[in-house]
CHARMM-style PDB file with segment names, atoms N, HN, CA, C and O in Angstrom:
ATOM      1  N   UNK     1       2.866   2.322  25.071  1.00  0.00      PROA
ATOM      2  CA  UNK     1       3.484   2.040  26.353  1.00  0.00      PROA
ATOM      3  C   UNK     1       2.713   0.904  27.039  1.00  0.00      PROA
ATOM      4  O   UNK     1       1.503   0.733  27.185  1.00  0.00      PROA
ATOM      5  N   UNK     2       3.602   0.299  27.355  1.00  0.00      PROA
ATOM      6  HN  UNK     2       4.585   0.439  27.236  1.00  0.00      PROA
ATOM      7  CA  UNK     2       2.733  -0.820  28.734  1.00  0.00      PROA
ATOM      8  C   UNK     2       1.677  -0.404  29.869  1.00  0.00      PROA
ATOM      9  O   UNK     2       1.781   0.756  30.269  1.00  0.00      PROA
ATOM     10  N   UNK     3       0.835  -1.073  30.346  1.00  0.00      PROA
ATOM     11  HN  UNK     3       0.751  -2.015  30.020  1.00  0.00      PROA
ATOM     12  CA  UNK     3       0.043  -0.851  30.889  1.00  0.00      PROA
ATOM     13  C   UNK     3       0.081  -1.873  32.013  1.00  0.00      PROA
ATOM     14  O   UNK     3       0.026  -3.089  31.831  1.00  0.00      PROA
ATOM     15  N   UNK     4       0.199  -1.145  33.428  1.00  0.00      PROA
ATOM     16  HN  UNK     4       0.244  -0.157  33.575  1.00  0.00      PROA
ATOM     17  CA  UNK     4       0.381  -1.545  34.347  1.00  0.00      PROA
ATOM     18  C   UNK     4      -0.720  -2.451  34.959  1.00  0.00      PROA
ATOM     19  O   UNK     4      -1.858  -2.447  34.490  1.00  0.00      PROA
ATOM     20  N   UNK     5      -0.427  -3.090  35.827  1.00  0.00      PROA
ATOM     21  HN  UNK     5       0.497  -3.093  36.208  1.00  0.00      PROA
ATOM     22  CA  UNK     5      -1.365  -4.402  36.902  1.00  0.00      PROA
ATOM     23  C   UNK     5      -0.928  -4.472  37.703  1.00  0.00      PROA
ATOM     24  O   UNK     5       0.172  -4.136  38.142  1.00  0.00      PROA
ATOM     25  N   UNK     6      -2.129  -5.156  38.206  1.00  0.00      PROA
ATOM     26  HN  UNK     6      -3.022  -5.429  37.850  1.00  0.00      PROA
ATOM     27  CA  UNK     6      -1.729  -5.306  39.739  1.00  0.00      PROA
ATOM     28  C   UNK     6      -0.197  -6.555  40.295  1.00  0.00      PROA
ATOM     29  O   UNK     6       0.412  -6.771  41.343  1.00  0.00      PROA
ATOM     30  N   UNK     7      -0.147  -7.146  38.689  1.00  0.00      PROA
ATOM     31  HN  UNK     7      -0.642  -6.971  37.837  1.00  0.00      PROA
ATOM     32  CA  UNK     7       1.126  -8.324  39.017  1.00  0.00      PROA
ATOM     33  C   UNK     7       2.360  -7.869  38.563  1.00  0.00      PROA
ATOM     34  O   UNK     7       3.360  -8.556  38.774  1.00  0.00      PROA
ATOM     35  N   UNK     8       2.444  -6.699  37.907  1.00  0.00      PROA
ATOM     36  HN  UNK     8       1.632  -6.141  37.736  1.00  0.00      PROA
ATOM     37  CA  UNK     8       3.350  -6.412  37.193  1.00  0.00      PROA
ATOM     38  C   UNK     8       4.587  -5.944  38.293  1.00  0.00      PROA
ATOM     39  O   UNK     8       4.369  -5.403  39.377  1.00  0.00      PROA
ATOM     40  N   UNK     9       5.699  -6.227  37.836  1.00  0.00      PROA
ATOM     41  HN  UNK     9       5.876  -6.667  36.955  1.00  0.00      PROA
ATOM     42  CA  UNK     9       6.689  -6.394  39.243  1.00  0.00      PROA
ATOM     43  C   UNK     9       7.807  -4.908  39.275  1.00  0.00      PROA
ATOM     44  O   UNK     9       8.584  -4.534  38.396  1.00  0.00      PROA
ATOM     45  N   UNK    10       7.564  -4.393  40.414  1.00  0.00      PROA
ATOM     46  HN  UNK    10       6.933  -4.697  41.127  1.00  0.00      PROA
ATOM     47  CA  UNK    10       8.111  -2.602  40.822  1.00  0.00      PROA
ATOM     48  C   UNK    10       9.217  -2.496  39.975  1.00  0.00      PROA
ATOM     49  O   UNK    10       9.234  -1.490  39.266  1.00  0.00      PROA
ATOM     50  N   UNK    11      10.101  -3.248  39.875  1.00  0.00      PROA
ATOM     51  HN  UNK    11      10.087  -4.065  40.450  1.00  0.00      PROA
ATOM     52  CA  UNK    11      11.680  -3.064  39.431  1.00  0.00      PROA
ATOM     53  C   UNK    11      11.174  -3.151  37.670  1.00  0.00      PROA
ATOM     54  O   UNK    11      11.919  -2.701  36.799  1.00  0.00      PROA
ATOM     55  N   UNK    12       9.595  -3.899  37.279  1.00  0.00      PROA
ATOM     56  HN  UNK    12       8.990  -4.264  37.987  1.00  0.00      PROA
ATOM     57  CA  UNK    12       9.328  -3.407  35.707  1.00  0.00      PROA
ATOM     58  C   UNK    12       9.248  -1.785  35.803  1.00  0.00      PROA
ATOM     59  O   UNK    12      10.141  -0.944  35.704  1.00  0.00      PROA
ATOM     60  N   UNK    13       8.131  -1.680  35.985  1.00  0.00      PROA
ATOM     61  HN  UNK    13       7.405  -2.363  36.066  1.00  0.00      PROA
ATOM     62  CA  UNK    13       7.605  -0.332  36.157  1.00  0.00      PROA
ATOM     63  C   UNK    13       8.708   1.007  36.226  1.00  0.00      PROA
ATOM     64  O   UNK    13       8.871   1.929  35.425  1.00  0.00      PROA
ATOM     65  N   UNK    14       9.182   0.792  37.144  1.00  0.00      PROA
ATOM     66  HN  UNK    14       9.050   0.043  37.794  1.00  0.00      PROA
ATOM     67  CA  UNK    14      10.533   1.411  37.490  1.00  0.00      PROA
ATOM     68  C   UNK    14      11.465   1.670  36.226  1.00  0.00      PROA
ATOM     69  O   UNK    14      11.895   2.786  35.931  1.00  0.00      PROA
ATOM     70  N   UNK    15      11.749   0.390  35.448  1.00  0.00      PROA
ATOM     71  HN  UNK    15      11.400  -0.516  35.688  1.00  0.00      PROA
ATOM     72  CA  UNK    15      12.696   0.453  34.793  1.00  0.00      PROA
ATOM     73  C   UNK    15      12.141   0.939  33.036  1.00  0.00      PROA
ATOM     74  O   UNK    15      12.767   1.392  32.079  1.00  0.00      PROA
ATOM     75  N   UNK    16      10.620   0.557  33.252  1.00  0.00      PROA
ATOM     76  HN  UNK    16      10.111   0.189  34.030  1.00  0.00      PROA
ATOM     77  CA  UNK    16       9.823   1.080  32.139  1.00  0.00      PROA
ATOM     78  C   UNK    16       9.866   2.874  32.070  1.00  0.00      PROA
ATOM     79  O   UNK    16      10.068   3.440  30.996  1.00  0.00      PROA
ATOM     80  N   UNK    17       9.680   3.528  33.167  1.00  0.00      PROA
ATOM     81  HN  UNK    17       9.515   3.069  34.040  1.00  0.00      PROA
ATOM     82  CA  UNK    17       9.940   4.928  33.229  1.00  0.00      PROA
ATOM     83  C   UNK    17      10.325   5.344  34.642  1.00  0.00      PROA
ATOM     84  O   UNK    17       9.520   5.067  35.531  1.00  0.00      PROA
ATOM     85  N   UNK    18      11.371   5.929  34.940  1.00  0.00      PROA
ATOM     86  HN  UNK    18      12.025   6.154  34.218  1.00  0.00      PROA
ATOM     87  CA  UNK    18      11.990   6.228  36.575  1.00  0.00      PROA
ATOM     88  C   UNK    18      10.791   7.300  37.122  1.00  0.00      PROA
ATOM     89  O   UNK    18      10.631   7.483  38.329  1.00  0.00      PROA
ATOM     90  N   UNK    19      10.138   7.843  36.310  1.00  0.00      PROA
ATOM     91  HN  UNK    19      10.267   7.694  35.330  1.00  0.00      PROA
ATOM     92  CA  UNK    19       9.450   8.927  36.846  1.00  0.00      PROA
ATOM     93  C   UNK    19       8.254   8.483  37.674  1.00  0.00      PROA
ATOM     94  O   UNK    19       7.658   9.252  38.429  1.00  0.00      PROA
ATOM     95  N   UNK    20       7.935   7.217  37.498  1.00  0.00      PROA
ATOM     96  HN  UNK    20       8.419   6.593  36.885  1.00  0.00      PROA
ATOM     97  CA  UNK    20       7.030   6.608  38.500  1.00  0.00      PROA
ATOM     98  C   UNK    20       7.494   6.510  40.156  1.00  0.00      PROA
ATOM     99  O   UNK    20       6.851   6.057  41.102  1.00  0.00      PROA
ATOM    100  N   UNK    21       8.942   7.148  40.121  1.00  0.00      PROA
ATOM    101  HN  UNK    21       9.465   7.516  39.352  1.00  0.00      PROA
ATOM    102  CA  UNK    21       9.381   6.146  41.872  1.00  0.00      PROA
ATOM    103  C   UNK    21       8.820   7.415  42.811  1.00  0.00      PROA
ATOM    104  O   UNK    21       9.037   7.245  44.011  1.00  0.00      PROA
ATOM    105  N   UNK    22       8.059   8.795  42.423  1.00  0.00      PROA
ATOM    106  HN  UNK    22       7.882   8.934  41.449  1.00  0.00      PROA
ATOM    107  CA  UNK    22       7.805   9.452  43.368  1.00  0.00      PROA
ATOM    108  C   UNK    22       5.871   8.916  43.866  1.00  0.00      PROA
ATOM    109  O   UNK    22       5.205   9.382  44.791  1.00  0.00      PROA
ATOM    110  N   UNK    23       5.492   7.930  42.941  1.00  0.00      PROA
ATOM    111  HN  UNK    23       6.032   7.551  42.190  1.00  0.00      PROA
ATOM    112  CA  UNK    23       4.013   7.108  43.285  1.00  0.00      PROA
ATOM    113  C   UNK    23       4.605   5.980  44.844  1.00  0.00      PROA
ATOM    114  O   UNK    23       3.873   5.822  45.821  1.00  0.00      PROA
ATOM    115  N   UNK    24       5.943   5.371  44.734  1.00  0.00      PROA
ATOM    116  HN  UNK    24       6.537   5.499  43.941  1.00  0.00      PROA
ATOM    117  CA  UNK    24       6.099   4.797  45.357  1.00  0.00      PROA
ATOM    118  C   UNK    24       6.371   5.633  46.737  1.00  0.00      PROA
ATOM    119  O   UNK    24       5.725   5.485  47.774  1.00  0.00      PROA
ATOM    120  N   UNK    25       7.378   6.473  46.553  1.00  0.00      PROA
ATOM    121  HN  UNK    25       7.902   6.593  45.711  1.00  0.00      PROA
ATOM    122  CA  UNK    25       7.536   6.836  47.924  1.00  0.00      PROA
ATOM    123  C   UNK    25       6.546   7.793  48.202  1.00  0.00      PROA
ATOM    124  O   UNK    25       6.785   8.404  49.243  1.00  0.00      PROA
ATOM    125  N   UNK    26       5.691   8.073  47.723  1.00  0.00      PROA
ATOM    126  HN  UNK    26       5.497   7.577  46.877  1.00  0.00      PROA
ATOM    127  CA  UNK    26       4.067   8.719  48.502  1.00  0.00      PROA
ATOM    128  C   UNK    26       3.640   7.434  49.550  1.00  0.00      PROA
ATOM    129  O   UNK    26       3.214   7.494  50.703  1.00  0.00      PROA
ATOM    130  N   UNK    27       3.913   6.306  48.727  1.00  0.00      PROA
ATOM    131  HN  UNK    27       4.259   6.257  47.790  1.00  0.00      PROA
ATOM    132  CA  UNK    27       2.843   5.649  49.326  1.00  0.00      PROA
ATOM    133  C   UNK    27       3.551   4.727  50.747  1.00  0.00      PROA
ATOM    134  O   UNK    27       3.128   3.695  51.268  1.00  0.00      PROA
ATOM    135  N   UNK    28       4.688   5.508  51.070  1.00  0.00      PROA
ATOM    136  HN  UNK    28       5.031   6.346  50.647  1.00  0.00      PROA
ATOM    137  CA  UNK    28       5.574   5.037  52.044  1.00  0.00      PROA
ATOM    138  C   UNK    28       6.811   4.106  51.682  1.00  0.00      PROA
ATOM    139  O   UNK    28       7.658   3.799  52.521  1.00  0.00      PROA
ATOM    140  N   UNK    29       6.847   3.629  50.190  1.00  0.00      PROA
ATOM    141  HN  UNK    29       6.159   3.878  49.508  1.00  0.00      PROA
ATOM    142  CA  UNK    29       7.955   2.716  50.101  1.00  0.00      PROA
ATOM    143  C   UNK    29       9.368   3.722  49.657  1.00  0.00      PROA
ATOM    144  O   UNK    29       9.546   4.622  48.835  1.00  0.00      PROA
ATOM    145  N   UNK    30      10.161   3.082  50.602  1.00  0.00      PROA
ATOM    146  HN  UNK    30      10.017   2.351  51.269  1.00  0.00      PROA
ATOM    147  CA  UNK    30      11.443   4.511  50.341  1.00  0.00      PROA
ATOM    148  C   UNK    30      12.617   3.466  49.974  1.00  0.00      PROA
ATOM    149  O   UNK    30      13.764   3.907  50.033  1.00  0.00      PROA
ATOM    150  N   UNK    31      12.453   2.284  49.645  1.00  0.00      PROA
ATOM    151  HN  UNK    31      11.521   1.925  49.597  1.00  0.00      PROA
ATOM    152  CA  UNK    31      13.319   1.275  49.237  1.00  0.00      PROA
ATOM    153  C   UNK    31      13.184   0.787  47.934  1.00  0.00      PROA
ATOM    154  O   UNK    31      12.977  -0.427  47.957  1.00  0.00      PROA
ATOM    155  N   UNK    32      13.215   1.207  46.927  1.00  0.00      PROA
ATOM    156  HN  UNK    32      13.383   2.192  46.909  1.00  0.00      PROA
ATOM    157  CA  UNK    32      12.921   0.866  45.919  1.00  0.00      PROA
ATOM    158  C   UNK    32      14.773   0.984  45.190  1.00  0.00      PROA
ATOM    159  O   UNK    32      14.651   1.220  43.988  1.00  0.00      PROA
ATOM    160  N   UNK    33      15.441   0.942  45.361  1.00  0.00      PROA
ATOM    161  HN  UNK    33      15.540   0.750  46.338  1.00  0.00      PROA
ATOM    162  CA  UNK    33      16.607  -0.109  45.323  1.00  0.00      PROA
ATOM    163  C   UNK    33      17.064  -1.261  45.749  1.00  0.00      PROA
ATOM    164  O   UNK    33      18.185  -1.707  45.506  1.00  0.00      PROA
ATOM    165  N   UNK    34      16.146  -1.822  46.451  1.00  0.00      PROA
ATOM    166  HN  UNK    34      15.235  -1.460  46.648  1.00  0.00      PROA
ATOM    167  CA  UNK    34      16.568  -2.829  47.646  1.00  0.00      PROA
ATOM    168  C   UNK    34      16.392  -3.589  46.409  1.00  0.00      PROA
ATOM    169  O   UNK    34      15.887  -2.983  45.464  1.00  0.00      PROA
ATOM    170  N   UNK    35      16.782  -5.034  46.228  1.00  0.00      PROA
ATOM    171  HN  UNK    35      17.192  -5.526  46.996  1.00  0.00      PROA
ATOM    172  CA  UNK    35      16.441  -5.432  45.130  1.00  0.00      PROA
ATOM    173  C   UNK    35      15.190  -6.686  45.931  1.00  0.00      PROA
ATOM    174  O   UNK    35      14.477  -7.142  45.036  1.00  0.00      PROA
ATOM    175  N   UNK    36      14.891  -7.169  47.077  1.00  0.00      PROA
ATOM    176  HN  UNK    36      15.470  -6.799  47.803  1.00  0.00      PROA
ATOM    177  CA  UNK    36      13.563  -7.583  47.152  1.00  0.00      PROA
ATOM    178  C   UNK    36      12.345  -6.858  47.090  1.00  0.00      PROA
ATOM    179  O   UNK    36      11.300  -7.443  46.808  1.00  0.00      PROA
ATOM    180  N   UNK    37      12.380  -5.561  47.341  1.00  0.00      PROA
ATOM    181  HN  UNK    37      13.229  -5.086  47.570  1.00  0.00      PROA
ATOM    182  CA  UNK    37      11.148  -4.735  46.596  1.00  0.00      PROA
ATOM    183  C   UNK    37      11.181  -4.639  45.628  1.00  0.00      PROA
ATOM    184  O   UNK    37      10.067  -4.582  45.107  1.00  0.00      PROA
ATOM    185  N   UNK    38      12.388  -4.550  44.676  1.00  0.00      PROA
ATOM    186  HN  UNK    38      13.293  -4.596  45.099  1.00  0.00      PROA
ATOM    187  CA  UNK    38      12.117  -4.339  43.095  1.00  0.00      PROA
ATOM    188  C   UNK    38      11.480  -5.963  42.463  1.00  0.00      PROA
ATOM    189  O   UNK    38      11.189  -6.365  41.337  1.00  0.00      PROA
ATOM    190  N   UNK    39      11.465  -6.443  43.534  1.00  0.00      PROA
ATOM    191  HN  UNK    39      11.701  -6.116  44.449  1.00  0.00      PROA
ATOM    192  CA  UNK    39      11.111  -8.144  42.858  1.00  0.00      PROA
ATOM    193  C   UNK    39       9.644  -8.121  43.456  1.00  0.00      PROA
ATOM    194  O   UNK    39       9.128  -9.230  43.315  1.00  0.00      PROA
ATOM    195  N   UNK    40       9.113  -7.541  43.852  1.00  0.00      PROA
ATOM    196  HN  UNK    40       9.532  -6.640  43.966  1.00  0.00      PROA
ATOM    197  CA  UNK    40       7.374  -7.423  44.494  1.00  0.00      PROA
ATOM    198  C   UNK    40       6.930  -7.398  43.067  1.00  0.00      PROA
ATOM    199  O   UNK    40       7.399  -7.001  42.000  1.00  0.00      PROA
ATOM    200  N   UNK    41       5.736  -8.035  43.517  1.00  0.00      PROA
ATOM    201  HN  UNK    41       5.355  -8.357  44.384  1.00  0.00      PROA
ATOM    202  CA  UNK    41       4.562  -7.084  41.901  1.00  0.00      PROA
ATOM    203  C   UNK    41       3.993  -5.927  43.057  1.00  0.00      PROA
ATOM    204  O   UNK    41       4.177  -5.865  44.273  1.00  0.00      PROA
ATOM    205  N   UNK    42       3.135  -4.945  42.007  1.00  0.00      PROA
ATOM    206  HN  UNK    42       2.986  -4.995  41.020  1.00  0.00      PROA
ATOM    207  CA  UNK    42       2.550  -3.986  42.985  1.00  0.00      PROA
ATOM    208  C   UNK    42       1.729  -4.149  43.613  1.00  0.00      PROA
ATOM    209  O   UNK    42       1.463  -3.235  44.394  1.00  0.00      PROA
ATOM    210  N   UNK    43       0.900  -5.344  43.633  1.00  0.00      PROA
ATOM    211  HN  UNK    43       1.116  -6.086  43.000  1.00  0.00      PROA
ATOM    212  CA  UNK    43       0.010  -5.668  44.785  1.00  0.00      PROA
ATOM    213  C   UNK    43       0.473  -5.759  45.767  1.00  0.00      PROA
ATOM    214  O   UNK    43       0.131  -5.117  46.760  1.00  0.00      PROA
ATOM    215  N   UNK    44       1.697  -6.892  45.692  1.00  0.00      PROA
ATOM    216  HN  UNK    44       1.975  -7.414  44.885  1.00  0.00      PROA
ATOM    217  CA  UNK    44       2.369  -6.944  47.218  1.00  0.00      PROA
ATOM    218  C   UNK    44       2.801  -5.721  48.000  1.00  0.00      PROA
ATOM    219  O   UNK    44       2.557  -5.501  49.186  1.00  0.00      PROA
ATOM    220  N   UNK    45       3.686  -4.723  46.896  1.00  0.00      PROA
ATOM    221  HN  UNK    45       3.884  -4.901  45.932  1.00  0.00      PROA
ATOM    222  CA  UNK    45       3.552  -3.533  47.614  1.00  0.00      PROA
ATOM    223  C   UNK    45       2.887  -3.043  48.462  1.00  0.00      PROA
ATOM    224  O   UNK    45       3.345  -2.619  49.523  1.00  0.00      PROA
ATOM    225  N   UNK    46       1.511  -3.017  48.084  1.00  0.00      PROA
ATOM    226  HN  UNK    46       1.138  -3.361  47.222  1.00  0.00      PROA
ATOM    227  CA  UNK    46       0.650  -1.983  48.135  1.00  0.00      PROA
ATOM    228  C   UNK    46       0.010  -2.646  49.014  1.00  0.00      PROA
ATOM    229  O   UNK    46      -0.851  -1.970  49.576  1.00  0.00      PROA
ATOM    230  N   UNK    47       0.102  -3.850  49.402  1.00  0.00      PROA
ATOM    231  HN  UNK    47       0.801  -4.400  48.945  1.00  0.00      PROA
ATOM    232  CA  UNK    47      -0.992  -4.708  50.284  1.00  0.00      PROA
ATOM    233  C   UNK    47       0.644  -4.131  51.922  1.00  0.00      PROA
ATOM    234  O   UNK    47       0.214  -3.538  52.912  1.00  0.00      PROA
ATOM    235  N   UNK    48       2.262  -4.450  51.842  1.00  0.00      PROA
ATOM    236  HN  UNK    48       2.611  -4.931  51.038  1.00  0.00      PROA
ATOM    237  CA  UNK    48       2.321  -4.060  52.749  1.00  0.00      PROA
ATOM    238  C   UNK    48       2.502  -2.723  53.079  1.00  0.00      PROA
ATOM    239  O   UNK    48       3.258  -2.654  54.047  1.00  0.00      PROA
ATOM    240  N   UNK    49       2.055  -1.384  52.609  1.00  0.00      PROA
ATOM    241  HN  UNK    49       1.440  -1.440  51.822  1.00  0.00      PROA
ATOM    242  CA  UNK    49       2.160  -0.431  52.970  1.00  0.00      PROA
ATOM    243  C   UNK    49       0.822  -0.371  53.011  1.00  0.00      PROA
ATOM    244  O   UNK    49       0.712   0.449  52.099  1.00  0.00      PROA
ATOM    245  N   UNK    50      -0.412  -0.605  53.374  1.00  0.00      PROA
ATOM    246  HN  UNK    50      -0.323  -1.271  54.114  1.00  0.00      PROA
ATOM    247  CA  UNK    50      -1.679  -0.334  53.123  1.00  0.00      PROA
ATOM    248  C   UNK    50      -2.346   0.991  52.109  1.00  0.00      PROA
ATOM    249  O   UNK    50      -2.873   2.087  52.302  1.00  0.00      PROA
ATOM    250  N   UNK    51      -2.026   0.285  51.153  1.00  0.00      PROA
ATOM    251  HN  UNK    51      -1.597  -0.605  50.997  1.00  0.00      PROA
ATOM    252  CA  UNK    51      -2.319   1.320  49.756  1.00  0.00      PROA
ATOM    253  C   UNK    51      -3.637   0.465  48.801  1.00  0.00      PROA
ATOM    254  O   UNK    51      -3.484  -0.715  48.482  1.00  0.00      PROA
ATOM    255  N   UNK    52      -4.876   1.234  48.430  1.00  0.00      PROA
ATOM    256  HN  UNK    52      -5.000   2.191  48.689  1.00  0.00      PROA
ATOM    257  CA  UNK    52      -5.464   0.678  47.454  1.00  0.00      PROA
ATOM    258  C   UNK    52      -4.355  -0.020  46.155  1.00  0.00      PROA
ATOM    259  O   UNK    52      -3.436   0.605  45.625  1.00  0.00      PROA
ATOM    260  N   UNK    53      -4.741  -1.416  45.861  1.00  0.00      PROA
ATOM    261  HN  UNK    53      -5.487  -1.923  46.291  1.00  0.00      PROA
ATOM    262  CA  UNK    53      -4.176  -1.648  44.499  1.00  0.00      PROA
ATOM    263  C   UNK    53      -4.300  -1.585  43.309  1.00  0.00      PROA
ATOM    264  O   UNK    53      -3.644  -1.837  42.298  1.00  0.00      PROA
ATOM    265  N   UNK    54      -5.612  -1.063  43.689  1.00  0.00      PROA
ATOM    266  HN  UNK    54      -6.145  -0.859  44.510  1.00  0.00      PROA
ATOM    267  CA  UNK    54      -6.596  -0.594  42.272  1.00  0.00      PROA
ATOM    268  C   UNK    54      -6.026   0.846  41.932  1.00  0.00      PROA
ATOM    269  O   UNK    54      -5.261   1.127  41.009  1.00  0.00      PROA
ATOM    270  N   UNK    55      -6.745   1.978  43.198  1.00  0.00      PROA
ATOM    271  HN  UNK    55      -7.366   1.750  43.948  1.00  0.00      PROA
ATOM    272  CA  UNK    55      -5.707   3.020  42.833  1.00  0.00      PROA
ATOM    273  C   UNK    55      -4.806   3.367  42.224  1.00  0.00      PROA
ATOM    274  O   UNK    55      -4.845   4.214  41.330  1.00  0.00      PROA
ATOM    275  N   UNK    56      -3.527   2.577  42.730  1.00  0.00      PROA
ATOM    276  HN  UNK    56      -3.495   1.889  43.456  1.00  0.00      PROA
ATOM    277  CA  UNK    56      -2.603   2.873  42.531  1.00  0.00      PROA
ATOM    278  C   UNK    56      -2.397   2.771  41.350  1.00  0.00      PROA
ATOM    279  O   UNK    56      -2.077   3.787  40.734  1.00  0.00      PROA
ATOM    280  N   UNK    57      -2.540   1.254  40.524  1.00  0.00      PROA
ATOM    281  HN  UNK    57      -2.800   0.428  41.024  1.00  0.00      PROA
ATOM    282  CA  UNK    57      -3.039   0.654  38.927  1.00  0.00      PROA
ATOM    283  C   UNK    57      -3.125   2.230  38.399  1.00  0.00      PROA
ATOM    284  O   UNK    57      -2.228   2.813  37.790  1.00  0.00      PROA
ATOM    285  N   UNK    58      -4.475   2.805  38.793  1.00  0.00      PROA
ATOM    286  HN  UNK    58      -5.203   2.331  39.287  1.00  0.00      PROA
ATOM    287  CA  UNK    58      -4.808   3.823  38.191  1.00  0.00      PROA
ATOM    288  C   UNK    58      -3.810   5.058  37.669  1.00  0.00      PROA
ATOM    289  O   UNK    58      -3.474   5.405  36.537  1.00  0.00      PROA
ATOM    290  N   UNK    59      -3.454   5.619  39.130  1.00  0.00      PROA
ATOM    291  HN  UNK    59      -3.726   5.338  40.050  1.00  0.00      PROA
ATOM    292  CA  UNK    59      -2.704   6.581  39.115  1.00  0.00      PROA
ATOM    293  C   UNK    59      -1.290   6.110  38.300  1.00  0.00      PROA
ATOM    294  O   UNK    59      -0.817   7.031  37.634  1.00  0.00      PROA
ATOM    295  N   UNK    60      -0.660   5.046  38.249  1.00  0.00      PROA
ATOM    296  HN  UNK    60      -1.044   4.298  38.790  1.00  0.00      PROA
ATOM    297  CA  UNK    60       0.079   4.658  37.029  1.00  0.00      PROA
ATOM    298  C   UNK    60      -0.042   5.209  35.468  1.00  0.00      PROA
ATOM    299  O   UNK    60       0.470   6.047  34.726  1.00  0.00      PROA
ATOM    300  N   UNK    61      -1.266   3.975  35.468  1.00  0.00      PROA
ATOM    301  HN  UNK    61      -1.683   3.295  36.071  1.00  0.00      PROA
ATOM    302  CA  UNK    61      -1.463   3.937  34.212  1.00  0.00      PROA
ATOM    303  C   UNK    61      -1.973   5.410  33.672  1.00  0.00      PROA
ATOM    304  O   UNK    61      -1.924   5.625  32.461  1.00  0.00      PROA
ATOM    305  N   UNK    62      -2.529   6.557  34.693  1.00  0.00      PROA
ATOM    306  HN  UNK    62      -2.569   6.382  35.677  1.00  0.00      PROA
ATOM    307  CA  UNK    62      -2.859   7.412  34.126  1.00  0.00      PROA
ATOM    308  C   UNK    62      -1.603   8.563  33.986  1.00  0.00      PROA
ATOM    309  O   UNK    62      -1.749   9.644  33.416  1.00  0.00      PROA
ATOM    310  N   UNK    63      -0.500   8.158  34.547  1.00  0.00      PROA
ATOM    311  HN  UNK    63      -0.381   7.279  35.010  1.00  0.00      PROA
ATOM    312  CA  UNK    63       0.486   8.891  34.388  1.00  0.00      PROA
ATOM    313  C   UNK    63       1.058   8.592  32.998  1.00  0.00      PROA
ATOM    314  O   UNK    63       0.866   9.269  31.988  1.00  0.00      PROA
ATOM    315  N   UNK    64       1.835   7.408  33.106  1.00  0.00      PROA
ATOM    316  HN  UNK    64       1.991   6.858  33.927  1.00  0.00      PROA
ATOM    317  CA  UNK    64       1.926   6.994  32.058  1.00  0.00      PROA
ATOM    318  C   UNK    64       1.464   7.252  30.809  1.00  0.00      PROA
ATOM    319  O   UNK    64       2.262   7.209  29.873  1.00  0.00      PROA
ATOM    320  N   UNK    65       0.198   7.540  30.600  1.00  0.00      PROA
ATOM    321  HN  UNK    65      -0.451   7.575  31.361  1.00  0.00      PROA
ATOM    322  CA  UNK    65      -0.445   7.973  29.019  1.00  0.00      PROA
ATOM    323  C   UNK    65      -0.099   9.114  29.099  1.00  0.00      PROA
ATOM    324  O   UNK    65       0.535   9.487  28.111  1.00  0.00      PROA
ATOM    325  N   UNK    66      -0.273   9.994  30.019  1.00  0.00      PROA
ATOM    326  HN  UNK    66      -0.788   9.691  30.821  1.00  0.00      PROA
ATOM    327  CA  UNK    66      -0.051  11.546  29.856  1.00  0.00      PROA
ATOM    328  C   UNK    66       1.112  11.771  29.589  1.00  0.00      PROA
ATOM    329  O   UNK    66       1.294  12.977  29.760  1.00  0.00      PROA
ATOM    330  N   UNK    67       2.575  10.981  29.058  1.00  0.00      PROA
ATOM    331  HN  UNK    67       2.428  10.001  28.920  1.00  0.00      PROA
ATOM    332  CA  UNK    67       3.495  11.389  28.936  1.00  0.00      PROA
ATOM    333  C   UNK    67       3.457  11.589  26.887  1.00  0.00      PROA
ATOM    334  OT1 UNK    67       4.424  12.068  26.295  1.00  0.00      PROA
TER     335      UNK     67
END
């Protein structure tokens, strides 16, 4: 499986496995159909909801393997 970054863009991630969109709306983003959030990488995200971007990286990528 791919391994997420901080450039890698929401609408990848998303479309790489749907089970990631409950990381997003923890972290306040509840638009993740809009199609200019699906065009963010996750930094941008995460820089405007004030979310670590490292974190988040993390909690991804560590989901992700555990599947």
């Amino acid at each position: 499986m791919a391994e997420i970054t901080k450039d890698t863009i929401i609408g990848d991630i998303l479309d790489l496995d749907d089970s990631t969109a409950p990381f997003f709306l923890e972290m306040g983003m509840h638009c993740l159909g809009c199609p200019s959030s699906r065009g963010e990488t996750l930094e941008q995200a995460c820089a405007v909801h004030g979310v670590d971007p490292n974190e988040m990286v993390e909690k991804l990528n560590r989901h992700l393997q555990g599947k």
